[in-house]
C-alpha positions in Angstrom: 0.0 0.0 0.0 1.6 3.7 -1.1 2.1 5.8 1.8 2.1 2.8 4.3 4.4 3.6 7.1 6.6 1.4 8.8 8.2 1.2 11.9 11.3 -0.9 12.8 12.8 -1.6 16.3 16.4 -1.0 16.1 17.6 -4.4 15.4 15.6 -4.4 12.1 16.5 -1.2 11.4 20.3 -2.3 11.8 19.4 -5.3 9.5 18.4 -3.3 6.8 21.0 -0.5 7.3 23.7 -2.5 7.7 25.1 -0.1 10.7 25.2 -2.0 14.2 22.7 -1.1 17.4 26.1 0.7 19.0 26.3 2.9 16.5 22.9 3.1 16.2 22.7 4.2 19.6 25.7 6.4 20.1 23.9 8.5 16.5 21.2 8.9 18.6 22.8 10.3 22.1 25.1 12.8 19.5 22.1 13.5 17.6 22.8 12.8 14.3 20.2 10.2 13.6 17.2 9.9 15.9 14.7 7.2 16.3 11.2 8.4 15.2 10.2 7.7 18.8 10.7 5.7 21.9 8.4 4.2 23.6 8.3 5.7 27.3 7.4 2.4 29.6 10.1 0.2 27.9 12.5 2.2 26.3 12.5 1.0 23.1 13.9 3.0 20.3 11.6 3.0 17.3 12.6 3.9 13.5 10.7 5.1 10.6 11.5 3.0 7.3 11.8 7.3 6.0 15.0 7.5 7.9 16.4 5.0 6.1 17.8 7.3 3.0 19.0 9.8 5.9 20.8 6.5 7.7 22.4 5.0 4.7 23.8 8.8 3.1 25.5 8.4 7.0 27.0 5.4 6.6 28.4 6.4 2.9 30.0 9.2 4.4 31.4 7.1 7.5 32.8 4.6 5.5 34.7 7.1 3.8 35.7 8.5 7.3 34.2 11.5 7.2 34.1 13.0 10.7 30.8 13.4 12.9 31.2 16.7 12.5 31.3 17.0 8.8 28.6 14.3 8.3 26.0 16.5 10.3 27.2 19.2 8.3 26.3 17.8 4.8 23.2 16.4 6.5 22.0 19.5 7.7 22.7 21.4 4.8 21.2 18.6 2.5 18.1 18.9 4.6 18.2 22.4 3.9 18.0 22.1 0.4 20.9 22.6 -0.6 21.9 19.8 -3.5 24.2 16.6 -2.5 26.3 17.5 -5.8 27.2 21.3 -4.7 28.1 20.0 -1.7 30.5 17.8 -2.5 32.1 20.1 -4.6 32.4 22.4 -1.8 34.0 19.5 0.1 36.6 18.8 -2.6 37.7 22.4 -2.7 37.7 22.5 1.2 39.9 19.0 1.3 42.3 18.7 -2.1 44.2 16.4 -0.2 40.5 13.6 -0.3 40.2 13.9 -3.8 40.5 10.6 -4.6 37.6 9.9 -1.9 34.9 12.5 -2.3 35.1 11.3 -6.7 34.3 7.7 -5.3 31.5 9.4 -3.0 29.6 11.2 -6.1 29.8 7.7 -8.3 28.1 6.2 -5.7 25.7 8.6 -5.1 25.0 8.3 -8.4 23.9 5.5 -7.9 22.6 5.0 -4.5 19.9 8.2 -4.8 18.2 6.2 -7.8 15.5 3.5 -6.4 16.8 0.1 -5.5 15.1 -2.5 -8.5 12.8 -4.4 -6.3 13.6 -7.7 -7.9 12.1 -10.0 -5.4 8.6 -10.6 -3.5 8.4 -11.8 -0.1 6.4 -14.7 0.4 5.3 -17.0 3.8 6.1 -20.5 3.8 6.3 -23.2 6.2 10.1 -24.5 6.8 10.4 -28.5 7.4 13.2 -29.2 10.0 16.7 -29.4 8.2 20.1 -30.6 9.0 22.7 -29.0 7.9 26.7 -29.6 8.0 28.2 -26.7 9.6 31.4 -24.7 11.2 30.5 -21.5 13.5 32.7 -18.6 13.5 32.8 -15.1 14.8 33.9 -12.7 12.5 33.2 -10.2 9.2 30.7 -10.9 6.5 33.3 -11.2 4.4 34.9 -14.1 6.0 32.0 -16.2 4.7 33.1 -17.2 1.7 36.5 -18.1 2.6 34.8 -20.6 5.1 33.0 -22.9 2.4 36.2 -24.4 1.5 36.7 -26.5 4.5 32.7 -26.6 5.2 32.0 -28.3 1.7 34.9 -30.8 2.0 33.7 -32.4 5.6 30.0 -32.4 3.9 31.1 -34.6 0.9 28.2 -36.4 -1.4 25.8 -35.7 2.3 24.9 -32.4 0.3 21.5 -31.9 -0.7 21.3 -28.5 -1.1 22.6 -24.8 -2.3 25.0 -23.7 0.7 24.0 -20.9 3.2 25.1 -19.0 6.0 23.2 -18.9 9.2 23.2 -15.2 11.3 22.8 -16.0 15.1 22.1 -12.2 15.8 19.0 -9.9 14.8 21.0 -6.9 14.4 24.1 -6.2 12.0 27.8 -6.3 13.4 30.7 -5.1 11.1 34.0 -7.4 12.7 32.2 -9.7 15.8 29.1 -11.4 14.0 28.2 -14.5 14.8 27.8 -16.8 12.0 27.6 -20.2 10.9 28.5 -21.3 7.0 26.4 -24.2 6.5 25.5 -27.1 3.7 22.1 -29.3 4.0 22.9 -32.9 4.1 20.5 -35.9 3.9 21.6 -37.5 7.4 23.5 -37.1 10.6 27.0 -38.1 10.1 30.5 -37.0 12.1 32.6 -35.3 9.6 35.7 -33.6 10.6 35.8 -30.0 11.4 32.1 -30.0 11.3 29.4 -29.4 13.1 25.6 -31.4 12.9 23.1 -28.7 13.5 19.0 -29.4 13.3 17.4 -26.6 12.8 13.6 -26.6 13.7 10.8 -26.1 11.7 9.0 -22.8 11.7 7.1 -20.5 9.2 9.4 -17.9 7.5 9.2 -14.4 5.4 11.7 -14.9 2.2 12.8 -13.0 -0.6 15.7 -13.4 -3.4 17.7 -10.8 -3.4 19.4 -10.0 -7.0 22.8 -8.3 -6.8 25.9 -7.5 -5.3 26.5 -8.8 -1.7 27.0 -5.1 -0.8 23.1 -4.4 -1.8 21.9 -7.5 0.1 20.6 -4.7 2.9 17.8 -4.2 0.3 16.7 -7.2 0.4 16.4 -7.2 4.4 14.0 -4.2 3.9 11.5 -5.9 1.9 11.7 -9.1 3.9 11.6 -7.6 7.4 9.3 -5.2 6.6 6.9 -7.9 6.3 7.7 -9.1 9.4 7.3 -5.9 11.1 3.8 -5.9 9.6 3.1 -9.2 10.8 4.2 -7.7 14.3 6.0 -11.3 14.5 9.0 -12.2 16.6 12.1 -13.4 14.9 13.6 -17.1 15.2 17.5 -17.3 15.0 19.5 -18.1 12.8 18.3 -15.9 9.8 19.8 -17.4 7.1 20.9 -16.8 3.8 21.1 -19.5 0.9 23.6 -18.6 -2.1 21.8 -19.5 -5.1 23.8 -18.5 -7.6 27.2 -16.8 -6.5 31.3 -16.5 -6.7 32.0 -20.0 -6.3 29.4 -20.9 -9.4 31.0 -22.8 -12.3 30.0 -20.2 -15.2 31.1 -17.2 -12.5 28.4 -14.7 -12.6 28.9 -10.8 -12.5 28.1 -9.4 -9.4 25.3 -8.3 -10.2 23.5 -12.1 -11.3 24.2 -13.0 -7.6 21.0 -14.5 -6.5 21.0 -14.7 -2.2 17.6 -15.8 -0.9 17.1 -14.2 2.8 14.4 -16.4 4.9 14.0 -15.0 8.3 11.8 -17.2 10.4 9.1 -15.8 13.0 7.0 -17.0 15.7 4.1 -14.8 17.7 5.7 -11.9 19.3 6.3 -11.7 22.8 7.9 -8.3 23.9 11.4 -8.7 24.5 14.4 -6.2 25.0 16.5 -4.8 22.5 19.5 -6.1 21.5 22.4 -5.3 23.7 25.9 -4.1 22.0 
């Protein structure tokens, strides 16, 4: 529905912003990003899915290591009126020396201010318990991939499925998440350097998301949106199956990555937020 607002708790909102609850939190006490409200008996922060442009223009500028202080800067004179483009050419005249940086900042402005293709629909379904072949880390989101190597050995001909990852938190972390790569197999069996994990069976909001791994926080919008609608309570691990990826034998662009996000969910019960 057009105009439908949505409202996320702050692990959801880190989910599909990609910036942890921390940071999340320490934005809000400095005053550069605010949650839309919070609620007064709990103290729960609440964010508007509107504040997610204003959240991910942040974390460009942060990644590129802009200071607090010049990020609410360009914020506040963005929300002035004044455009994103004059301001970064005021910003390269005032810094020569971050050329290189503030160029890479318009290209991806470029492309980040046009609307994200929504390529996939969210749909319910009913997950069947599933065992899966599996080694547990903490760590980057990068480290996945280098993981599968050792992970698809110890599975052997046990496969039965597309490999995944399995996220044991329901907020984003950048160096210290907790994360499992995992294979399905058809039967318990020890295999060396593995891990047997069943997971249960429970109904689920998924989505395919189609692109880079570095867009994938678009597909967390659509999906948890739903759940936010739903007013369900998430059931860890959220996982992530690689349908078609890097290690693929006619090695697809970036950009034919196909990730399908499934975030399982049970009836809510009010629980506090996530601590970091």
């Amino acid at each position: 529905m057009v105009g439908w607002a949505v409202e996320y708790q702050i692990g959801d909102f880190s989910l599909i912003s990609r910036i942890p609850v921390k940071t999340l939190r320490y934005y809000h006490e400095v005053g550069l990003l605010e949650p839309s409200r919070t609620d007064a008996q709990s103290g729960y922060r609440f964010y508007a899915n509107e504040q997610l442009e204003r959240a991910r223009l942040i974390k460009l500028l942060r990644s590129l290591e802009f200071p607090i202080k010049s990020v609410r800067s360009i914020i506040e004179r963005r929300d002035a009126g004044e455009p994103i483009e004059e301001i970064v050419a005021k910003q390269r005249e005032e810094i020569r020396h971050r050329l290189d940086d503030l160029l890479r900042l318009e290209r991806k402005l470029s492309t980040w201010e046009r609307p994200a293709p929504r390529a996939g629909q969210v749909s319910v379904r009913h997950l069947e318990p599933e065992l899966f072949a599996t080694v547990r880390f903490t760590g980057a989101y990068p480290d996945v991939g280098y993981r599968f190597g050792e992970l698809m050995g110890a599975a052997g001909d046990l496969a039965t499925g597309p490999a995944a990852a399995l996220y044991w938190q329901a907020e984003y972390a950048e160096t210290d998440a907790d994360i499992s790569v995992a294979v399905p197999i058809a039967r318990p069996a020890e295999r060396p350097g593995a891990e047997v994990v069943l997971l249960q069976g429970s109904d689920a909001d998924a989505t395919v998301h189609r692109g880079p791994f570095e867009t994938i926080g678009a597909g967390y919008e659509r999906v948890l949106t739903e759940v936010a609608r739903r007013s369900v309570e998430i059931v860890l691990p959220i996982r992530e199956r690689y349908l078609k990826g890097p290690g693929d034998a006619d090695s697809p662009s970036p950009e034919e990555f196909l990730t399908e996000i499934i975030v399982p969910f049970r009836a809510a019960s009010r629980s506090p937020e996530p601590s970091g």
